[in-house]
Each structure stands twice: as C-alpha cells, then as structure tokens.
C-alpha positions in Angstrom: 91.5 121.0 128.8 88.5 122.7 127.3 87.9 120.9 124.4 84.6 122.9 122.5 84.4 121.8 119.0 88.2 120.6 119.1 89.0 116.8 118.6 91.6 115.4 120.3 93.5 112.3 121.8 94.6 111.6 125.5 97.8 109.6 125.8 98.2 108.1 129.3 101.6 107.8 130.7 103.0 107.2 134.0 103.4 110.8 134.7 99.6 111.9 133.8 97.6 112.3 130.8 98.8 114.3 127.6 97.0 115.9 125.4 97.3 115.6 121.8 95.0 118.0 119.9 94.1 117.0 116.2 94.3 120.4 114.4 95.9 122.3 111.9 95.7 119.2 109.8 93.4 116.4 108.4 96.0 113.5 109.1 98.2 112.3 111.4 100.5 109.7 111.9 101.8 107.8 115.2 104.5 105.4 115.8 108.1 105.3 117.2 110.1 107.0 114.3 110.9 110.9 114.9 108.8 111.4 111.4 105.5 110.9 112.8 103.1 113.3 114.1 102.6 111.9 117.5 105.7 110.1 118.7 104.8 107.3 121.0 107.9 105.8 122.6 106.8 102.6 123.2 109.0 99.8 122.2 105.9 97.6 120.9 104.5 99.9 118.7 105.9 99.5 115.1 107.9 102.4 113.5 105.1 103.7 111.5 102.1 102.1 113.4 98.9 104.1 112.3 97.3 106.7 110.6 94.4 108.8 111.6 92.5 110.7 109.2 89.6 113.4 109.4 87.0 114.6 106.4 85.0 117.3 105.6 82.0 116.3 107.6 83.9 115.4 111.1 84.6 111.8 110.7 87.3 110.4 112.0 88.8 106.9 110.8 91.9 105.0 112.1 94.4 103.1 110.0 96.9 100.5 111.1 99.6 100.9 108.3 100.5 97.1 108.9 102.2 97.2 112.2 103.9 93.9 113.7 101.8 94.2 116.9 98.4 95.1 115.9 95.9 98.6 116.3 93.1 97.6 119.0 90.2 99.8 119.5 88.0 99.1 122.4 89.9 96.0 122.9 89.1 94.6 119.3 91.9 94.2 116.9 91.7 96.8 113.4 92.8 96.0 110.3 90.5 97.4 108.3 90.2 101.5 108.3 87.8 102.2 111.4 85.4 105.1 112.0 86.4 106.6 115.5 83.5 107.9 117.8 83.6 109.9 121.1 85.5 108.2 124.2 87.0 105.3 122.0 90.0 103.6 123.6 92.7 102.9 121.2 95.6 100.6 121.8 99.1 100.7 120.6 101.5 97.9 122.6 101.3 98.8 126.1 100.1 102.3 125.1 96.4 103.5 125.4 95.0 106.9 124.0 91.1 108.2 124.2 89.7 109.3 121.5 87.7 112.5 122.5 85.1 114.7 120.2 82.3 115.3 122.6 80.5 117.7 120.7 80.5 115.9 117.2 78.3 112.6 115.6 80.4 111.0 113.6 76.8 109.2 112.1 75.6 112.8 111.5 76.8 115.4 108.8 77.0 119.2 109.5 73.4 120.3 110.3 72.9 123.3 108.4 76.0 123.7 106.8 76.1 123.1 102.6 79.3 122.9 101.1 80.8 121.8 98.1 81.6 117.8 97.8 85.0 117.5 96.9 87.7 114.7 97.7 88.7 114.5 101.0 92.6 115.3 100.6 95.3 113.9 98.6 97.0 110.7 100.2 99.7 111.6 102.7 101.2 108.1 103.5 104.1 106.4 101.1 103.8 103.0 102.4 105.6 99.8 101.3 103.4 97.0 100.4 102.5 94.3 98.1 98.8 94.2 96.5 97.1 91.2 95.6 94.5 91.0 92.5 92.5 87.8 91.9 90.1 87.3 89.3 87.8 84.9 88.6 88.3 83.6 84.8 85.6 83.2 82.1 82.7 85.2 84.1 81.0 86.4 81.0 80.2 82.8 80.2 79.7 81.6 84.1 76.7 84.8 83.9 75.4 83.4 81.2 75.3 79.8 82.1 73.6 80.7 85.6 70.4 82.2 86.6 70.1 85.4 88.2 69.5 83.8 91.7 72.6 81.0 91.2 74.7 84.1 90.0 74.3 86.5 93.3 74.5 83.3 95.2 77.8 82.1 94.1 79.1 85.2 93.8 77.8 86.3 97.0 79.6 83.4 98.7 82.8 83.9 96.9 83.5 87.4 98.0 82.0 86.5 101.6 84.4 83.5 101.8 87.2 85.3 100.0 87.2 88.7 102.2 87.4 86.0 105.4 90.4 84.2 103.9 92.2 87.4 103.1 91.5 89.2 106.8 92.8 85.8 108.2 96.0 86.5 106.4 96.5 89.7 107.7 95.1 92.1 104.9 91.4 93.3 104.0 89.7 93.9 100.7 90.4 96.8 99.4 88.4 96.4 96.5 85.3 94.7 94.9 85.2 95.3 91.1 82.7 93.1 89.8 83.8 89.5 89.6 87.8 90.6 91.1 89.4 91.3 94.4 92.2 94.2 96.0 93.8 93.4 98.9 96.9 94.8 100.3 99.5 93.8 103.1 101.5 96.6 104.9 105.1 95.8 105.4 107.6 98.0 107.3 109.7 101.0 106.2 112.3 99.2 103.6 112.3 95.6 104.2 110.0 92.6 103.8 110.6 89.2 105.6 110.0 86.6 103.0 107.4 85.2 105.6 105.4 88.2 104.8 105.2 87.0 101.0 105.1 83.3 101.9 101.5 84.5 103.7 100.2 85.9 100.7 101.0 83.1 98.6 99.2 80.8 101.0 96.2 83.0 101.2 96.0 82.8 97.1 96.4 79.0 98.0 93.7 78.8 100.0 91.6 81.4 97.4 91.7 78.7 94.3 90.4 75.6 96.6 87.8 77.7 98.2 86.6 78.8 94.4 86.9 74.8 93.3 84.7 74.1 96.0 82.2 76.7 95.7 82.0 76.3 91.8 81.5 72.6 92.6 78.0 73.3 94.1 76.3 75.0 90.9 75.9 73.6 87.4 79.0 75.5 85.7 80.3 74.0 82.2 83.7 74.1 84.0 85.7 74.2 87.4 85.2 77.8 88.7 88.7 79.0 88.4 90.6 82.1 89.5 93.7 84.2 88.3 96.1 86.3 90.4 98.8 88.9 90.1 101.2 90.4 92.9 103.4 93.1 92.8 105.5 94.9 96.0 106.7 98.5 96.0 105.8 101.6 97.4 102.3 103.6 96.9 100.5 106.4 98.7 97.9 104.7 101.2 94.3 107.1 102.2 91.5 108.6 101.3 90.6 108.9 97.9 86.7 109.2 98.4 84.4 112.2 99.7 83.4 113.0 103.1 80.6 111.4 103.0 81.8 108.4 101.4 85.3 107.7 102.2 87.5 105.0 100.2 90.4 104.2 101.7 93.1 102.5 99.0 96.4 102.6 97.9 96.9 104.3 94.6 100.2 104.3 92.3 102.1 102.4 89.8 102.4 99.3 92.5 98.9 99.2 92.4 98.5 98.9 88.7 101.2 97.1 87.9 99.2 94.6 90.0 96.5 94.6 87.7 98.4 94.5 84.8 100.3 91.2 86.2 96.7 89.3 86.7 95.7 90.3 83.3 99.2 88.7 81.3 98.4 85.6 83.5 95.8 84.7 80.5 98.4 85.2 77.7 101.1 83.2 79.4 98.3 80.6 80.5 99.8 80.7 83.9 98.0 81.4 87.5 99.7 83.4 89.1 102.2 86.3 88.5 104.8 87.9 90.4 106.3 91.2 90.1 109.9 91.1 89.7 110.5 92.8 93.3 108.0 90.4 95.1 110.1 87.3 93.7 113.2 88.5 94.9 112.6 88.2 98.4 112.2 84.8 97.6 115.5 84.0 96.8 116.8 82.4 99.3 113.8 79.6 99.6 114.8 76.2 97.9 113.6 75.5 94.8 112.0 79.1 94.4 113.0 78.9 90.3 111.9 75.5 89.9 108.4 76.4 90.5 108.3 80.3 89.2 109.2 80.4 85.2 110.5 83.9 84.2 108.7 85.3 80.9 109.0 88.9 79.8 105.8 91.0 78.9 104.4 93.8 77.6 101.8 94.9 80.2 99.1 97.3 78.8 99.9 101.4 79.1 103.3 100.2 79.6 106.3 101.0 76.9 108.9 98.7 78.1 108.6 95.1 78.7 108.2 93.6 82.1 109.6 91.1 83.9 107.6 88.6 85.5 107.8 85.6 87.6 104.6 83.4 86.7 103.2 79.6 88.3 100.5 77.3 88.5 98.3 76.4 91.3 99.9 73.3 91.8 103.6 74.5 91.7 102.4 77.5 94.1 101.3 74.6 96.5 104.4 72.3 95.8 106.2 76.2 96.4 104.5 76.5 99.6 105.3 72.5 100.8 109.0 73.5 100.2 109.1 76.2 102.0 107.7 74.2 105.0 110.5 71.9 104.8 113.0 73.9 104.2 112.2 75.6 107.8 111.7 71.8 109.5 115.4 71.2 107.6 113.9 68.2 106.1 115.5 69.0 102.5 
C-alpha cells in the first residue's frame, strides 16, 4: 500500500495484514458491535472499545471509551486520551493494529500552511457514564489563611495525589478548575454493574482521607474538607478544543447535572450527592437507604426540582463496609 500523505492502521490477522485507511472522516470508532467503523471480531474487545480521533494540524489521539479489557499502546495500558505517532502498536484483546503516518510529526504543525483556528469537530460519541465532581470546601478562606508558597504546595499535592487515586480507579481527570476535580468512568452500552458505582464511591472514600491528611500538614483554621456530586446518564465524549490544543471531555446535561449535585451538597450540609439514576443501581445492596437520605432540590438553571440521594463521609464508608459483607454473606 502506498501510503503518501494518507494515515492509516494495519490490522494483523491470521490470513495477512489489512489495511484500514483513516479518511473521509476525522473519527473513528472500533469494537465488536456492527455500528463501529472498524469492526474488530475479537471476542475480548468490548462492544464499543475505542475511539480515534484526528485534528486540523495532523494529530492523532486514541480513546478507550471504558472497555472491560483495557486499550494498550506500545504495551502500556491507556486510559487517558493518547497522542498516536508513526509505527505505534496498539492493542485491543488478542488484536494488534500499527499505527502508520510516515510522512507526518505529530509534535510539528503544518509548515507553511495558515489557517483559521476553529474547534476541532463536534463530539461524535454518545457514551454512558457517570461523572464525578469533588470540591474542596471553604478555599477562599484556606487562600487567605495560607501563604503563597503553602497554597501551590498543598494544592499542588492535592491534585497530584487526587489525579493518582482517580487513575487507580479506573478513570482520569478530566478537569482541573481551580480548587475542583472532573473525572469520568465509561460504562458499557445500556447497563452498569453496581461494582462499577461501588468503585467510584470508594475512590471518593479514599479522596476525603487523602485531603484530611494533606490538610493536616499546613496550619489551616480547620480540617481540609472536600464535597462531591455524581450523576450517571448519557453525554457526547471528544474533542471540544482546537487543533493545537485538544480537550478531550464529556459535555451534556450528565455533566452538569454533576456540578449542580456538588454544589446542593452545601445547602443540604451533606457530602456527597447522587443522582437519582446513579442510586438506583444500588438497589439491591443492603442497607443502601439507611445510609443515602433522599431530599428534593432545586439545582441552579434548572425549573423542576431534583431528586437526590445525599451522605456523609462516614455513612459512605459504613456504605462501602456493607457492601463488603454483603458479598462475604456475613449479613
């Protein structure tokens, strides 16, 4: 195949390389389901497995779109969008592709080309997922109480420590708006296992004592304390950004709903809130509505009330202990 200027992928199969050229679009998806683009009939490769997406200047970045069995490239597990360069090997299951564009630097933009900056293209992926926004509480006062050297310190270490605890669960931060965190977890075409949400729940878990302990290291007036809101549904997952500064995120009412849920954690003086979809798939743990207390709200741009299913830290953790039991039948 004479390949000029044209990028494309190689699938190896046990009757011979195929070609898979990348044209006449800027995205393409791969998995097992007939609705992809490439079609990859490999029983460990996910339904909807990945995305691969080009911009305006040539760059290539891969997305794993939360499959069960992971996106590898080079032998290194993704979960985080990943810029592709020339001869990468990427591996789905027991499938392998090369990624081939000879002629073209990803690290280099068109030489001698100008054209207009515009947004890379509209998001082509309707995903199912929940999104995760944690907040740290009172930072206007926490700035104010703390040098400039303490401040970038601690809050240095909080979103270092933070982005490791949330890429240990499975997700990646999608988002770092001043003193808050995005994250997101893929889930498959219509269902969620309630592991899926238990994860979450333990990765919030796990937020709240790493912020006690960090905030226990500088002089703060009180325990450094965090807030958190979750909501499940469907939103359009890609790139929002430019080409020469790509953003991948999830955009959509999920999304903001997710907001919206951390921010009425501070009028119901709870910790955590739940959108009415994310509770339901915990239903059938023990328990589940002695530690999440219903309360209706009025979220902000929003004309109808909401329901939410709101907690503390410590009945998220008693939440989480029950849940182990439950699977050991111990209850």
């Amino acid at each position: 195949m004479n390949s000029g200027l044209t990028p494309y992928l190689i699938l190896r199969t046990l009757h011979g390389n195929r070609y898979l050229p990348l044209v006449g679009s800027n995205n393409w998806t791969m998995g097992r389901s007939d609705d992809n683009n490439f079609v990859i009939p490999d029983r460990w490769i996910s339904r909807n497995h990945a995305m691969l997406q080009c911009t305006e200047s040539g760059k290539f970045y891969l997305i794993d779109l939360g499959s069960r069995n992971g996106t590898f490239v080079n032998g290194r597990r993704v979960s985080v969008p990943t810029t592709l360069r020339d001869s990468d090997r990427i591996t789905f299951g027991q499938t392998e592709l090369i990624f081939r564009y000879p002629n073209k630097d990803p690290k280099s933009s068109d030489s001698g080309q100008d054209h207009q900056e515009t947004p890379t293209a509209a998001l082509h992926v309707r995903r199912l997922m929940s999104v995760m926004v944690v907040d740290i509480r009172n930072f206007t006062i926490i700035a104010r109480t703390l040098n400039d050297k303490m401040l970038s310190e601690m809050i240095g270490g909080w979103f270092q420590q933070a982005g490791h605890i949330i890429r240990e669960s499975g997700s990646w931060v999608d988002k770092y708006i001043g003193d808050a965190v995005m994250a997101i977890w893929f889930h498959g075409e219509d269902s969620i296992a309630k592991e899926e949400v238990v994860q979450i729940f333990q990765a919030i878990s796990d937020l709240n004592k790493m912020s006690y302990d960090l905030g226990s290291r500088y002089p703060l007036p009180f325990e450094l304390h965090i807030g958190a809101g979750i909501n499940t549904g469907y939103a359009m997952v890609g790139n929002t950004g430019t080409s020469d500064r790509p953003d991948y995120t999830a955009i959509g009412d999920t999304v903001n709903t997710a907001f919206r849920l951390e921010s009425c954690t501070k009028q119901i003086k709870r910790d955590v809130a739940l959108g009415e979809t994310t509770y339901n798939y915990l239903s059938e743990i023990p328990k589940v509505q002695e530690r999440f207390e219903q309360h209706i709200v009025h979220l902000k741009g929003y004309e109808d009330p909401t329901i939410t299913y709101a907690t503390s830290f410590e009945d998220l953790d008693n939440f989480l202990l029950d849940k182990l039991l439950w699977d050991n039948r111990v209850l």
